[in-house]
N, C-alpha and C positions, 0 to 999 in steps of 0.2 A: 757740465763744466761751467765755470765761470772764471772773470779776469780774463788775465792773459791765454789761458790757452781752452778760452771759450773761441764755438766755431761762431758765433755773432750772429748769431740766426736762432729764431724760437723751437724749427724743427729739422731734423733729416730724414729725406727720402730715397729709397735704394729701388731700384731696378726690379729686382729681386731676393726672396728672401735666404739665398744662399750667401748674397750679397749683404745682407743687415747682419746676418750668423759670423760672415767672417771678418768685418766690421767691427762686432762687439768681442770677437775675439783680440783683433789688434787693433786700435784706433786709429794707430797711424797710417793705415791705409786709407787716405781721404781720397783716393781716384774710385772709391768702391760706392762711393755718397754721388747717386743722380742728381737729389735737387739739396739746396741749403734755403731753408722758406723762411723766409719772415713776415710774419702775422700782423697785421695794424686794422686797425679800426678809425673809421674819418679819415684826420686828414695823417700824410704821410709823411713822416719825419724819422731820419735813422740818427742811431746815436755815430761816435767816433766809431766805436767797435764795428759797427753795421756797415759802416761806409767800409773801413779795413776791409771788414770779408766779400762784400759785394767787390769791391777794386781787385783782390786777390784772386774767386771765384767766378767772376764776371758771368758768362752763361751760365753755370750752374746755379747762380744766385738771383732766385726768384723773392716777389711781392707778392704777398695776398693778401689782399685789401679784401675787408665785409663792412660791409653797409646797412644797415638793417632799414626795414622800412619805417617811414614815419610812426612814432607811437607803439610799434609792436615789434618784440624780437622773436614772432612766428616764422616771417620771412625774411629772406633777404638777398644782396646782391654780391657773388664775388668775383673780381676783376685779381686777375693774374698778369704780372710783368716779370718777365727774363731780365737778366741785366740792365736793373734799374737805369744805372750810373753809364748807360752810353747812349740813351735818348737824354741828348744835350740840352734841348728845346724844351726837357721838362724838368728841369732842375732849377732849384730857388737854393740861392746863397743865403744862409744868416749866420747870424754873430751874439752868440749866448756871453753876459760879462755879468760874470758871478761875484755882485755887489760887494756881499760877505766878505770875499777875501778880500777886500780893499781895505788895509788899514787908514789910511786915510779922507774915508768917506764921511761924511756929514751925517748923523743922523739927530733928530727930533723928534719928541714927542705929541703928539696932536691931540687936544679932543676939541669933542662936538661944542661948539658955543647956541645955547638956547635962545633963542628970539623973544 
């Protein structure tokens, strides 16, 4: 699913497979869905939609974070967090301002000047 009635999360995880069967029989049973996981690699940033389902799902909406080692994706490391969004102490504010739509922006063109 995508858009709007994407669950905001890369993967779902059931309990059991009686549970995924009847799941994909009706989708709207979402108390049948164990985990809702979202997958990143480095550092960790959700989109609007991400924050949505984590805020929504709160326990059931886990992070998995993989890390691979220096230089080689033979190994690696992965760190699991349950409701991202209520360890407070680890959350960074930012502010995306998408240039583009600013009709009013200033733009120039540049090149290189040779010495």
């Amino acid at each position: 699913m995508q858009g709007k009635d994407a669950f905001g999360c890369d993967c779902l995880s059931f309990a059991s497979h009686d549970d995924h069967e009847a799941f994909r029989a009706d989708p709207t049973h979402l108390s049948l869905i164990a985990r809702f996981i979202e997958v990143k690699s480095g550092t960790v940033r959700l989109t609007p939609n991400e924050v949505a389902a984590a805020e929504r799902h709160k326990a059931k909406y886990f992070i998995y974070q993989i890390v691979f080692d220096a230089g080689s994706r033979a190994s690696a490391h992965l760190t699991i967090v349950a409701d991202p969004l209520s360890h407070k102490s680890a959350l960074a504010r930012e502010c995306e301002v998408r240039i583009e739509e600013i009709g009013s922006r200033e733009k120039l063109r540049l090149s290189a000047v040779a010495r």
